[in-house]
C-alpha positions in Angstrom: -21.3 18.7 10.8 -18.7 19.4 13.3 -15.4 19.9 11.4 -11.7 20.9 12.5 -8.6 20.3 10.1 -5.2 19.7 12.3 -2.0 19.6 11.1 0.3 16.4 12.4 3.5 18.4 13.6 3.7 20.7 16.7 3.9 23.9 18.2 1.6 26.5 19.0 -1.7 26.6 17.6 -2.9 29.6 14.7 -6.6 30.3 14.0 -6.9 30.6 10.0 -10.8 30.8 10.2 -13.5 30.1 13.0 -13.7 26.2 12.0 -10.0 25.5 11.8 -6.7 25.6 13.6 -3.3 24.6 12.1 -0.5 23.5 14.5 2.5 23.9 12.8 6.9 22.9 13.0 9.1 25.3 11.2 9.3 24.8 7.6 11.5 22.6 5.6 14.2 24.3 3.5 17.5 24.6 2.9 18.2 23.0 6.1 16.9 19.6 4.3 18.6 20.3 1.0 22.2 20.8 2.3 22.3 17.8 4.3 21.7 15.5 1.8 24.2 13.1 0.1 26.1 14.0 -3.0 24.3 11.2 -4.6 21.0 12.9 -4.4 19.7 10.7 -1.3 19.0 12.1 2.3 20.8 11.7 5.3 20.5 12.5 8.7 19.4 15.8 9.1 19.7 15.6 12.8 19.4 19.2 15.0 22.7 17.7 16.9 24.9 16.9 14.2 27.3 19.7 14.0 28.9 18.8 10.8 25.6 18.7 9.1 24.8 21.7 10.0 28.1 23.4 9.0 27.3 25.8 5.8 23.8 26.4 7.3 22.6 30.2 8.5 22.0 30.9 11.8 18.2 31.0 10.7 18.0 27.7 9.3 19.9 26.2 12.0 17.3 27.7 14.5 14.6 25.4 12.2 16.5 22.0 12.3 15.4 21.4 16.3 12.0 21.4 15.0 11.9 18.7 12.5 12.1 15.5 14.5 8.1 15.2 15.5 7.2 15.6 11.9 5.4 12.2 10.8 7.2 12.4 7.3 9.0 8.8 6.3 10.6 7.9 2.7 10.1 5.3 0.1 13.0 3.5 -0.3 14.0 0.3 -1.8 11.4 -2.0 -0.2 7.8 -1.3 0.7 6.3 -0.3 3.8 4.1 -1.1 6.3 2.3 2.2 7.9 -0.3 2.0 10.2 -2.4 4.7 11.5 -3.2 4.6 14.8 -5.4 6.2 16.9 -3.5 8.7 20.1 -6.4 10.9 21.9 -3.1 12.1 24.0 -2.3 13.8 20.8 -5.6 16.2 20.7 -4.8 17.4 24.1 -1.2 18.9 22.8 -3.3 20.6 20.0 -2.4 17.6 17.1 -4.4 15.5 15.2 -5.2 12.0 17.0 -3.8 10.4 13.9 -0.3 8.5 15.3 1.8 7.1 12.7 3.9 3.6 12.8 6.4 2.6 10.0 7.0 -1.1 10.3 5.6 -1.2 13.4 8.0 1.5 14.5 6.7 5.5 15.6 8.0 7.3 12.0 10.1 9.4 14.5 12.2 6.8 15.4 11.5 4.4 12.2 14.8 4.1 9.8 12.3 5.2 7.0 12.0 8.7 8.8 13.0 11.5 7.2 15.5 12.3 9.5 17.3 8.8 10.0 17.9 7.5 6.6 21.7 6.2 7.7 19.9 2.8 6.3 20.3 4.1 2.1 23.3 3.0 0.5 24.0 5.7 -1.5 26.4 3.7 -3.7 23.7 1.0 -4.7 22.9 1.1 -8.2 19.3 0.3 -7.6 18.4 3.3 -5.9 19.2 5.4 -9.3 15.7 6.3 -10.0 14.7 9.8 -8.0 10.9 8.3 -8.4 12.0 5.4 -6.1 13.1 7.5 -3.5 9.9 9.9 -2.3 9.0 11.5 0.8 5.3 11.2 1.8 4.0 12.7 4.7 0.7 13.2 7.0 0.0 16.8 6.8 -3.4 16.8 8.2 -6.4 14.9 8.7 -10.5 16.6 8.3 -12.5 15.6 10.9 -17.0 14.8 10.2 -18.8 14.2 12.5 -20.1 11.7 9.1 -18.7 8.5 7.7 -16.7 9.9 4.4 -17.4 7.2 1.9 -16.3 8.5 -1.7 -14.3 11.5 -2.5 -13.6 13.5 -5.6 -11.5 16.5 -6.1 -13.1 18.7 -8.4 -11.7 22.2 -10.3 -13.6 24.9 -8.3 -16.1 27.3 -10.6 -15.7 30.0 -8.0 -15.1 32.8 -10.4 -14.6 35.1 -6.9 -11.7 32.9 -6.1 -8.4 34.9 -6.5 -6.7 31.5 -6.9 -8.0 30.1 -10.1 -6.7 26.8 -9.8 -8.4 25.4 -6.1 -9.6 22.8 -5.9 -13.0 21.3 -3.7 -13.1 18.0 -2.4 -16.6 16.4 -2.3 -17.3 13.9 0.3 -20.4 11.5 0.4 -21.3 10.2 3.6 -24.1 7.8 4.1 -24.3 4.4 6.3 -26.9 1.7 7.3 -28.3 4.1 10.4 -29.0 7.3 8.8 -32.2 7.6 7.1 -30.1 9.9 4.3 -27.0 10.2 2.8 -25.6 14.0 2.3 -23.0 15.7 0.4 -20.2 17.9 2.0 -17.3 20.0 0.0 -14.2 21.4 1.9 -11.5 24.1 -0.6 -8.7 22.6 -0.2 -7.1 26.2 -0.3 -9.2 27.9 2.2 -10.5 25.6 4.5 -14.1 26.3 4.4 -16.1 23.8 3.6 -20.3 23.3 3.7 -22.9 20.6 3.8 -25.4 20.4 0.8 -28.8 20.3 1.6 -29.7 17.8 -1.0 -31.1 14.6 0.3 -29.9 11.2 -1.3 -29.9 7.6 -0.4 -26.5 6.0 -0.2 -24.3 8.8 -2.9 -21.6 7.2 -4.4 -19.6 9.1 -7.4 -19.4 13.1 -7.9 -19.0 14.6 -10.7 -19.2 18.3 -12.2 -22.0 19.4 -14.2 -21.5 22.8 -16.2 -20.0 25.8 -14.3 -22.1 25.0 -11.2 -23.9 22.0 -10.4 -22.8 18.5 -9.3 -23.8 15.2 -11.0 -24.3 12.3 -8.6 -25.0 8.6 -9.1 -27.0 7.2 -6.1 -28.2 4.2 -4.4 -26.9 0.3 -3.1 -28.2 -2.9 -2.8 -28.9 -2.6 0.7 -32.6 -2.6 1.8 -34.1 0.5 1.7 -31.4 1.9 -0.1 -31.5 0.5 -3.4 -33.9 2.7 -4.7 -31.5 5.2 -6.3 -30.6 7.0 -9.2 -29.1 9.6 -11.0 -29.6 13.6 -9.9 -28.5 17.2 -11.0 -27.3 19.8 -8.1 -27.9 23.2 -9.6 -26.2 25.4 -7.5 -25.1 23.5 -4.4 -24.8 25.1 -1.0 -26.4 28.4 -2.1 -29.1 29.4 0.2 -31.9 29.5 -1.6 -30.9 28.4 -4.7 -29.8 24.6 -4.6 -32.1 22.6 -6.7 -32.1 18.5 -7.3 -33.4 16.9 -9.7 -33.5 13.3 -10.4 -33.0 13.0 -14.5 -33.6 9.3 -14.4 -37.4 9.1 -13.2 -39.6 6.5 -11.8 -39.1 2.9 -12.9 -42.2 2.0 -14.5 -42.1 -1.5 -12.9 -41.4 -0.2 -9.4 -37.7 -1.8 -10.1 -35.5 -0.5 -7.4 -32.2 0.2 -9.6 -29.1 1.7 -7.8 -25.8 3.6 -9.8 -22.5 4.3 -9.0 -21.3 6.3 -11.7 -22.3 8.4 -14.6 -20.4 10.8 -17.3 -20.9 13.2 -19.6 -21.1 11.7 -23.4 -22.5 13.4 -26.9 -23.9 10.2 -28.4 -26.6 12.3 -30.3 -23.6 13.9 -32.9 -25.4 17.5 -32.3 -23.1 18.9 -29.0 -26.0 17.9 -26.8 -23.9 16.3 -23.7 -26.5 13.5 -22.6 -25.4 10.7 -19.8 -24.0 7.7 -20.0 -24.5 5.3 -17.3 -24.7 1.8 -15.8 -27.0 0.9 -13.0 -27.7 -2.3 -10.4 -30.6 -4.2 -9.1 -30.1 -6.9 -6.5 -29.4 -10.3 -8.6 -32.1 -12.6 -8.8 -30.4 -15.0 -6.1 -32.2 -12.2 -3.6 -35.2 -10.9 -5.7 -37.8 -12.9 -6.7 -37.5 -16.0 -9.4 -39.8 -14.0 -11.4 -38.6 -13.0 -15.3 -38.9 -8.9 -15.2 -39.2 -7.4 -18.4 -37.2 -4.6 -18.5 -37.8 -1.9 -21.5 -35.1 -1.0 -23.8 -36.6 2.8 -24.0 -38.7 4.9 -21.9 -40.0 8.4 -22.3 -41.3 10.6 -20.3 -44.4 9.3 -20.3 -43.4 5.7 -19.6 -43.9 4.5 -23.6 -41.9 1.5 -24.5 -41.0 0.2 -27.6 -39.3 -3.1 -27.3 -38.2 -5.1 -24.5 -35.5 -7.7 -23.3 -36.1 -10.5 -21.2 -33.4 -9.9 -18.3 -32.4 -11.9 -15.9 -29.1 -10.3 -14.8 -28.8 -7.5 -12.6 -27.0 -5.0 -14.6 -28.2 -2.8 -17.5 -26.2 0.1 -19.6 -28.1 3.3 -20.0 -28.3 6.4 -22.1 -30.3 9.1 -20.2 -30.6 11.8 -23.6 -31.0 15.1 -22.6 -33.7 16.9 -23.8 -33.7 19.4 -27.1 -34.9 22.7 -27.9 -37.7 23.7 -30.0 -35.5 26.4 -31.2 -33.2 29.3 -30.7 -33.7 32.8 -30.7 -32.2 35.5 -32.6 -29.6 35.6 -29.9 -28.9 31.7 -30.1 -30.6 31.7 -26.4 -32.9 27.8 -26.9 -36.8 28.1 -26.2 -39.6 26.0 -25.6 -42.8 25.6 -28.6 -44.5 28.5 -26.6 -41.2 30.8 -26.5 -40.8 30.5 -23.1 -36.9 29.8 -21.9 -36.0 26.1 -22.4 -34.4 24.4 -19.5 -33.2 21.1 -19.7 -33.8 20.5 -16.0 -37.4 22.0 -15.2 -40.1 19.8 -14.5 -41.2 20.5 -18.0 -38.1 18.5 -19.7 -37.9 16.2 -16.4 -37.0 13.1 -16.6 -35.0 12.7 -19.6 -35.7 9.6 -22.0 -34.1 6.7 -20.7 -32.7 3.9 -23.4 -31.2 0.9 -22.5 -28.6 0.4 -24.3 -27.6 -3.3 -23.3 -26.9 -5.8 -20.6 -24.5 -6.8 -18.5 -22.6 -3.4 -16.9 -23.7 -2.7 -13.7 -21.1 -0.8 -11.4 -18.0 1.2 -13.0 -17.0 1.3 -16.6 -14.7 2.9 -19.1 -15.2 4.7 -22.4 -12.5 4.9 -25.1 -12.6 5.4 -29.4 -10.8 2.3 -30.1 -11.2 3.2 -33.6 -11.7 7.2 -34.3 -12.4 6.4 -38.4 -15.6 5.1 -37.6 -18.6 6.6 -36.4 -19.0 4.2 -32.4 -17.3 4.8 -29.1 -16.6 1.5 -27.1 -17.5 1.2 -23.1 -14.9 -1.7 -21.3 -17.1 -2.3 -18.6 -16.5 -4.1 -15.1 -20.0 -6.7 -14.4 -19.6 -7.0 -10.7 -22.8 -9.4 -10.6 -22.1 -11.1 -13.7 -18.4 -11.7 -12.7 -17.2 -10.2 -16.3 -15.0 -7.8 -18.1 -16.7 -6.9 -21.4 -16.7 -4.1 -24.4 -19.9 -2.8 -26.0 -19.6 -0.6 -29.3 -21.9 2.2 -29.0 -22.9 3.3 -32.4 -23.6 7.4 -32.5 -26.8 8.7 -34.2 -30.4 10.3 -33.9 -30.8 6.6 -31.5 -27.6 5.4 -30.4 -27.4 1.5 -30.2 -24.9 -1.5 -29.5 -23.4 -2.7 -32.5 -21.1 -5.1 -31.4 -20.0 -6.8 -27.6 -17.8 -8.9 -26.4 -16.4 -10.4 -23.8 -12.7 -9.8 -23.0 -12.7 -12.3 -19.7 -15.3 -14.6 -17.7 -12.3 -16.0 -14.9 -11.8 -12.4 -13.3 -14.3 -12.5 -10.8 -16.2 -9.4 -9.4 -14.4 -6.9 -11.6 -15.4 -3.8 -9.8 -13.6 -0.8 -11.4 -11.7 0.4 -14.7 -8.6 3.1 -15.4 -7.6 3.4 -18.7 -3.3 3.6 -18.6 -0.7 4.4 -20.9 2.3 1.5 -19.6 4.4 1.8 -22.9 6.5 4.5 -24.5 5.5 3.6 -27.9 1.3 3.6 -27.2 2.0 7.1 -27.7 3.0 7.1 -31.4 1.1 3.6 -32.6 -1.9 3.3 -30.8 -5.2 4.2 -32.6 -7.3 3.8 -29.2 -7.4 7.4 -27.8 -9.3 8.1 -24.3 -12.7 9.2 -23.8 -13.4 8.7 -19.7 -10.3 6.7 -18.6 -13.2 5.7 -15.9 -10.1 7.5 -13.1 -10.9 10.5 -11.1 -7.2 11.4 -10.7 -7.2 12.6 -14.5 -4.3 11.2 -15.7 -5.2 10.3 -18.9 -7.1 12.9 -20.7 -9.4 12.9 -23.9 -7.3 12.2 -26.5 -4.5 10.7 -25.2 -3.6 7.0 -26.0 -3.6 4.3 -23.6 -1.8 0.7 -24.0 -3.4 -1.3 -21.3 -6.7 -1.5 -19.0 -6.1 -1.8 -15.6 -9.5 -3.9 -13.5 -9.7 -4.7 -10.0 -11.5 -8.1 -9.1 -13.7 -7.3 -5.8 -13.2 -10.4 -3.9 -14.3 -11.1 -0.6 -11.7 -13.5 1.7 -11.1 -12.9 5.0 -7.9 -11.6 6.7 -8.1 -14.6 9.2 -4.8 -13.2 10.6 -6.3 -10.1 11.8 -9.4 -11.6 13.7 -9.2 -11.0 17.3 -6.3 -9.1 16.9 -5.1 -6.4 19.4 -4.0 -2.8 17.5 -0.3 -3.6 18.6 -0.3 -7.1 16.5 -1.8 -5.3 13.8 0.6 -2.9 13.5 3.5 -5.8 13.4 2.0 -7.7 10.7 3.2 -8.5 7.1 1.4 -7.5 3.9 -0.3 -10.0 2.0 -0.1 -8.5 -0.9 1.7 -10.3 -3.9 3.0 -8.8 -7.1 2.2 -11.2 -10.3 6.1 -11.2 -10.9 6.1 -13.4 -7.9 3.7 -15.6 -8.2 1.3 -17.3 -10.6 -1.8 -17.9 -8.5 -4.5 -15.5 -7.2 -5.6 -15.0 -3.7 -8.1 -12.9 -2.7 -9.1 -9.8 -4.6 -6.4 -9.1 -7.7 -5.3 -5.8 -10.1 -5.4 -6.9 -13.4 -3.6 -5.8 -16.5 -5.1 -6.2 -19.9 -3.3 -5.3 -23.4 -4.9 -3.8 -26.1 -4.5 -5.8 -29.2 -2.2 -4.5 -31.6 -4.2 -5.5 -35.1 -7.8 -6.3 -34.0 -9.3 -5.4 -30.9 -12.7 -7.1 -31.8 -10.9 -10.5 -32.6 -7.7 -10.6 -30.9 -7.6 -11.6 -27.2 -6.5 -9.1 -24.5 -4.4 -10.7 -22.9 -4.4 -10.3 -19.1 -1.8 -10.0 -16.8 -1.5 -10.0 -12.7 0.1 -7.5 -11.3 -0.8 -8.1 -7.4 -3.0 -9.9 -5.6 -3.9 -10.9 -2.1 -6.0 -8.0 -1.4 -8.1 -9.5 1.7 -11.3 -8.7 3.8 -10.4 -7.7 7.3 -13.6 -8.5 8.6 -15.6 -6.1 10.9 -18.9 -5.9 12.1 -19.7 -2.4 9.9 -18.4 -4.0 6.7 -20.0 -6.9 6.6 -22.8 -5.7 4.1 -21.0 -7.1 0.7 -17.5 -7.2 2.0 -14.6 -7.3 -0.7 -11.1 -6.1 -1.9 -10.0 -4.3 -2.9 -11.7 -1.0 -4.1 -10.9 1.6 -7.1 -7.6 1.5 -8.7 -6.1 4.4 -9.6 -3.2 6.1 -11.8 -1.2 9.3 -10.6 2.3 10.6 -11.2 4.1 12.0 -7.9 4.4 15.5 -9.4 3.2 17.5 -12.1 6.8 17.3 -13.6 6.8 13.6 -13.4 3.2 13.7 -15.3 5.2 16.1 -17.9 7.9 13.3 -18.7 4.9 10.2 -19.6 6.5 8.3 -17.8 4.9 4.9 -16.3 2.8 6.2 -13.7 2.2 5.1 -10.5 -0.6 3.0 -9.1 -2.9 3.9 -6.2 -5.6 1.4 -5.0 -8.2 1.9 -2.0 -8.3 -1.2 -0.5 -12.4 -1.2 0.8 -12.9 -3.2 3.1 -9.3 -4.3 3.2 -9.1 -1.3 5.4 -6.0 0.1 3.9 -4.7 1.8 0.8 -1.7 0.9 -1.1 0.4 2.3 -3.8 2.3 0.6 -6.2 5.3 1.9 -8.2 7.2 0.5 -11.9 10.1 -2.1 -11.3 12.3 -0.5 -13.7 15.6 -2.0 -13.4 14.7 -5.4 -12.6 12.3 -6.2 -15.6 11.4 -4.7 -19.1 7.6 -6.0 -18.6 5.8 -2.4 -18.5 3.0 -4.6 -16.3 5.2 -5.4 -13.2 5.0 -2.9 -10.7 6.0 -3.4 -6.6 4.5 -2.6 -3.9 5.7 0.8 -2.5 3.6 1.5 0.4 0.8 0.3 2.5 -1.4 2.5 4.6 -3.1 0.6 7.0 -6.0 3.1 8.3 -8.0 0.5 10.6 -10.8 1.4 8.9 -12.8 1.3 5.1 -11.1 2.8 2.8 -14.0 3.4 0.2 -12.4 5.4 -2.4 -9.0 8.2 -2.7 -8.7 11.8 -4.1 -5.2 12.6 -5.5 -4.4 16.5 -6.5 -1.6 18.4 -6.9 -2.4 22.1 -5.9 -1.4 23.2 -1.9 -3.1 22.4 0.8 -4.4 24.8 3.1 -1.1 26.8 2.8 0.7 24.4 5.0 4.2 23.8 4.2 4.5 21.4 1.5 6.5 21.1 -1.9 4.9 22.8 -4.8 3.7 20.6 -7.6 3.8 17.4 -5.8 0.6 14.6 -5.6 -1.5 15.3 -2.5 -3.4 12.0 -1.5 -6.3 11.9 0.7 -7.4 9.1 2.2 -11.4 8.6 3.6 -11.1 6.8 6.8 -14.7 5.7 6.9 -15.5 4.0 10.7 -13.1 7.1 11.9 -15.0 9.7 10.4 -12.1 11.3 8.8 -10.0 12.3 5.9 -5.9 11.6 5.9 -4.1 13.7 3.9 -0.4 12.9 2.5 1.7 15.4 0.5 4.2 13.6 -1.6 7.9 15.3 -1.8 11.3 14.2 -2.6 13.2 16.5 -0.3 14.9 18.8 -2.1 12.4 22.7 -1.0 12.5 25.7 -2.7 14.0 28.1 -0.2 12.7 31.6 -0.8 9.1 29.8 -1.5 9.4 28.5 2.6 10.8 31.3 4.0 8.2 33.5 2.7 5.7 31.0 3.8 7.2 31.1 7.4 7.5 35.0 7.2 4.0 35.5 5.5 
């Protein structure tokens, strides 16, 4: 993989290690905090204006000249429009090839900039919030020469590391032309990043396993892809010492089953942390007419002992990791013979698959809606089925459903799940606490309480606006996104809301709510494999102070083949409805937007606020990774100045 990380500003170039170079403005600091308004808002912060830079030091006014070629624009009162465009000129003056438009408008010269906000009215009482108001900006884009598909920030388990709290973002790349899909990891702090040897279909979610190994749901419904499953890197990207190993075997039947994510669950009530999982077969629309039997539990060895008569394409699964025949005086677990036990040999290899029930077959959800019993509950999105549905897991020796239901038949292709706290009071009332808020940004944790459930519905209607449509058009046009404040009708995919019931979960309806819609397909010839909108939804808070505060938090949602990302924040003053939300920003990247990573630690040393969300965004067609740092102007001055000087 041919790699490079470029930062968007410029200047002169500076080689941090043989495989990337940085080009770099002077850093934003006092000079930014001085010149803003009384009222907490920016203004112009223009190298020319001499009364602005009255107060400033000679060395800060030597910065100011520097800032206008930053692409860094701010979220004001209504949402925005940014397209990413593609300028090869760009490359040749040692920048990325990344070109940003606001509205149509280069940033640089867009009244969102940084730099021009003359547009705020300070005095208006709806700009009182300082999370309306934030600064995002394109720090850097990673270059593959691979399609980036999903991402996943994960803690690193580099114990060498002097800085404890990096964090590695894992990249799957696969596509209809390569024969294999493959893993690559790049440290956000350092730069370095490698390229797994493990082979895999089509990869989709990445998860840790122990200190260090990755767990990785695999496989699609494409032809010659669907044969997937659900494998254990021990070790990845150690010479030598990588090993995968597929923990969910062989079907029996020669069923070709594919998976998209997995987690980490102790249904077994003796600390053994089995899997929990939901995997696909192509419905029987495509297969043939033929009734498969599909076995409810399979060994090792293949035995069965009972069997459903399936004829949807989705199935949950409970992959039971294998036990020890006993422990040593030192607590160390051994096999019968006394030999080490290892639950990944070839010995223990595959686990015992148990299927649990039907229906899930994509991304799900795990909560304790009621921690005084002895069950855990998975809310689970049936893409093929066209569901939303909760299945009570009872825990035990054999785990089993004790109880389903299902929450909504009208949201069409419900594709993912993230758990979300949207009122104050969920905090002190509710009795439903977190297991796997089914969101890779972490906000909610195990534990915590959450209020609502927040679905998208994978719909696939075309953009017919943006069919034989130059790049300049594109860049021009209006969002078709709606927000459910504004309109009662759905059109194209949707984000939905739904309410935990207050008394009874198991009786009560959960009633749904629309918070936006008009998520559309812009059609392509790469995407047309399944098309739909949009993608994951996720929840994030713009810095770790914000995430302090439990707040509302804000909404980010890749748009798939929508070919865009958007993020959505609360309408506070307007409405006391904690499900209304408004469209804040809308990244149009020209290409699929499978999936976004959203961390808060630096990146790559490059000047940035401390603390503050760091989005990146998989531009798949481009074979690249944007990546935003979030801000709301106001720098810590001896942090940049030692940055500039270090």
């Amino acid at each position: 993989i041919t790699y490079s990380l470029l930062w968007t500003a410029p200047c002169s170039c500076l080689l941090f290690s043989s495989h990337i170079k940085c080009t770099t403005t002077s850093l934003w600091g006092e000079a930014l905090r001085t010149s803003r308004r009384k009222s907490r808002y920016f203004s112009s912060s223009s190298a020319t204006d001499k009364n602005n830079n009255s107060g400033l030091s000679k060395f800060h006014q030597r910065l100011l000249s520097f800032h206008s070629k930053r692409q860094r624009f701010v979220t004001g009162k209504y949402p925005l429009l940014v397209s990413v465009q593609n300028c090869p000129t760009r490359r040749w003056l040692g920048k990325s090839t990344s070109q940003l438009l606001v509205n149509g408008t280069a940033v640089e010269s867009s009244v969102a900039s940084f730099e021009r906000l003359s547009w705020l009215d300070t005095d208006d009482d709806d700009n009182d919030d300082d999370e309306d108001i934030l600064t995002m900006e394109l720090i850097a884009e990673i270059s593959y020469s691979r399609k980036p598909a999903y991402i996943h920030l994960i803690p690193s388990s580099n114990t060498k590391n002097n800085n404890k709290n990096t964090e590695v973002l894992w990249a799957s790349h696969f596509s209809l032309t390569s024969r294999y899909g493959r893993i690559t990891s790049f440290d956000t702090a350092t730069g370095s990043r490698k390229t797994i040897p493990s082979l895999f279909a089509w990869p989709n979610e990445i998860r840790r396993c122990d200190d260090d190994a990755l767990l990785v749901s695999d496989g699609f419904l494409v032809p010659g892809k669907d044969k997937g499953g659900i494998y254990v890197v021990l070790n990845p990207g150690q010479d030598g010492r990588e090993r995968q190993i597929c923990i969910s075997g062989e079907d029996e039947q020669n069923i070709h089953w594919f998976y998209h994510r997995a987690i980490w669950i102790d249904l077994t009530q003796d600390g053994r942390q089995s899997i929990l999982t939901a995997r696909s077969r192509r419905p029987n629309s495509i297969l043939s007419s033929a009734t498969i039997s599909i076995p409810t539990t399979t060994a090792a060895n293949g035995a069965a002992n009972s069997h459903h008569d399936n004829n949807g394409s989705g199935q949950l699964i409970f992959l039971e990791r294998p036990k020890p025949h006993h422990y040593d005086d030192q607590g160390i677990p051994r096999h019968e013979d006394n030999t080490l036990f290892d639950p990944f040999s070839s010995r223990n290899t595959p686990w015992k698959l148990r299927v649990l029930d039907d229906g899930p077959d994509v991304m799900f959800s795990v909560a304790d809606m009621d921690p005084t019993d002895n069950s855990v509950e998975v809310i689970a999105c049936q893409f093929f089925g066209k569901k939303l549905s909760i299945h009570s897991i009872e825990k035990g020796e054999h785990p089993k459903v004790t109880f389903r239901k299902i929450i909504d038949d009208r949201c069409g292709a419900s594709f993912s799940s993230a758990l979300v706290n949207l009122e104050e009071t969920a905090t002190a009332t509710s009795t439903s606490i977190v297991m796997d808020s089914g969101c890779t940004a972490n906000t909610l944790m195990p534990g915590d309480p959450f209020s609502h459930i927040l679905v998208t519905s994978h719909e696939c209607k075309f953009d017919n606006n943006n069919n034989n449509e130059d790049d300049k058009t594109k860049t021009t046009k209006g969002s078709n996104i709606q927000m459910g404040w504004q309109t009662n009708s759905m059109d194209g995919g949707s984000l939905f809301a739904y309410k935990v019931p207050t008394l009874d979960w198991k009786t009560e309806e959960w009633t749904r709510t629309l918070i936006s819609t008009g998520f559309r397909v812009n059609g392509q010839l790469g995407n047309m494999i399944n098309p739909g909108a949009p993608g994951f939804v996720y929840t994030f808070y713009s810095s770790m102070a914000a995430k302090e505060q439990q707040g509302r938090p804000l909404i980010g949602i890749s748009g798939d083949c929508a070919e865009a990302a958007y993020f959505f924040r609360p309408r506070r003053k307007q409405s006391n409805d904690p499900t209304h939300y408004e469209l804040m920003c809308e990244i149009d990247c020209g290409a699929t937007v499978g999936s976004l990573a959203i961390g808060y630690e630096n990146f790559c040393g490059l000047p940035q606020q401390s603390n503050f969300a760091k989005i990146y965004i998989p531009c798949y067609e481009k074979e690249k990774i944007l990546v935003f740092a979030l801000g709301d102007g106001s720098d810590d001055e001896e942090e940049m100045e030692t940055i500039f000087n270090g």
